[in-house]
N, C-alpha and C positions, 0 to 999 in steps of 0.2 A: 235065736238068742239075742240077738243084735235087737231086737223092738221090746224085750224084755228090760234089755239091759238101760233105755234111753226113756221106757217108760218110771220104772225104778230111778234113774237120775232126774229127770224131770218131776218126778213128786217130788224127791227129797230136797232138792233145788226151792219147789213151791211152799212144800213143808218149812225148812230153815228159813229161807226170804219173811212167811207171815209169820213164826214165832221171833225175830230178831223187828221187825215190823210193829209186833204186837207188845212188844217191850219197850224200843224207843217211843212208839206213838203213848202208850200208858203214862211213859215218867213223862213227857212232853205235858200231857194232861192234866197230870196230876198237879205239877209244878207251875202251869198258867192259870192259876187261877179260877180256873171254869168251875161247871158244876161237876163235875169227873174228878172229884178229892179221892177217891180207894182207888188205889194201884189194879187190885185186884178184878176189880170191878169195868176200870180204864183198860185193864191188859184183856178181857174175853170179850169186851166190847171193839177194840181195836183185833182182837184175832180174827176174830166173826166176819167183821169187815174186810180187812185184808186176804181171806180168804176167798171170802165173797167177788171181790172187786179185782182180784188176779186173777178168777178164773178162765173165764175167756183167753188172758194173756197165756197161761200154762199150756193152754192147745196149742192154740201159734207155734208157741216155743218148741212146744215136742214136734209138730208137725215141722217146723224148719230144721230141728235136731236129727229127725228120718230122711229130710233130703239130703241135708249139707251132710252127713254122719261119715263120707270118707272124704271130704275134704279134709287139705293139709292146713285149712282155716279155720278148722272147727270153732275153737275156742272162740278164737276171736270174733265169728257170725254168731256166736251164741248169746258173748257179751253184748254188744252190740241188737243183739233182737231182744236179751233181759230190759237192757234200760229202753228202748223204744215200749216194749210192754207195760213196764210201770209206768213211763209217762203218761201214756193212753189211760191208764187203770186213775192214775190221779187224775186225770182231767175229769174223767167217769166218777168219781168222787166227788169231786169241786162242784161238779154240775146238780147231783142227784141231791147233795147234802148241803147245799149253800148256807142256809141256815142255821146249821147246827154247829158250823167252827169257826164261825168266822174270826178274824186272826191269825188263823194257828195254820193256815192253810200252807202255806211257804215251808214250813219246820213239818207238816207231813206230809207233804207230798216229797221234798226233801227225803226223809225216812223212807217212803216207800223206793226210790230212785237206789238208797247207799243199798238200801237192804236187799237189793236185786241180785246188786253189785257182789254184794259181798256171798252170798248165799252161791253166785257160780262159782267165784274164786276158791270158796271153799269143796267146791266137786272140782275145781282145776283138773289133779291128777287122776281121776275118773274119768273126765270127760276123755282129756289126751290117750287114755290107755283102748279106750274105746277103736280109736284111730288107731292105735300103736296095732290091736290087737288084728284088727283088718286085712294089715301088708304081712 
């Protein structure tokens, strides 16, 4: 139950991080200027991406989520491997697509970094009960 339960948070973790990702990076687009004027257009361009470009980091994440899963640290090694992940996935970014944003690199990798962030905080009491449910 316990590898169901961490695969199920670790998607929806990856899930919520690219759709809040794939919002802030769209209006970011839409609003500088670039050729990226449709929201719509900015937002499954940037989902596609962020999806793409986190993947590798979502293994990591679940693979350390299975080792740490009865530490009384959880949360905290989790947040902590989120934003190492996205940093990684931005650099991966930076590097692959140099050309196509220049400027805006700062305001998205930014975004992908909050959106990590904010995507665990919002399994918080998921994660915790995970552990709670253990002892």
């Amino acid at each position: 139950m316990k590898i169901v339960q961490t695969i199920i948070f670790s998607f929806t973790i990856w899930v919520v991080a690219a759709l809040i990702n794939a919002a802030l990076s769209a209006t970011i687009l839409s609003f500088s200027g670039s050729r990226f004027e449709s929201w719509p257009g900015a937002f499954v361009l940037a989902l596609v991406f962020s999806l793409l470009f986190s993947a590798p980091g979502i293994f990591v994440f679940w693979i350390i989520f299975m080792a740490c899963v009865n530490s009384e640290k959880l949360f905290g090694i989790l947040l902590r491997t989120g934003i190492l992940a996205s940093l990684i996935s931005v650099i991966l970014f930076r590097t692959l697509l140099n050309n196509e944003f220049k400027g805006l690199y700062f305001f998205m990798g930014l975004s992908a970094v909050i959106d990590a962030v904010i995507a665990i905080l919002v399994h918080h009491t998921s994660i915790t009960s995970i552990n709670k449910n253990e002892k």
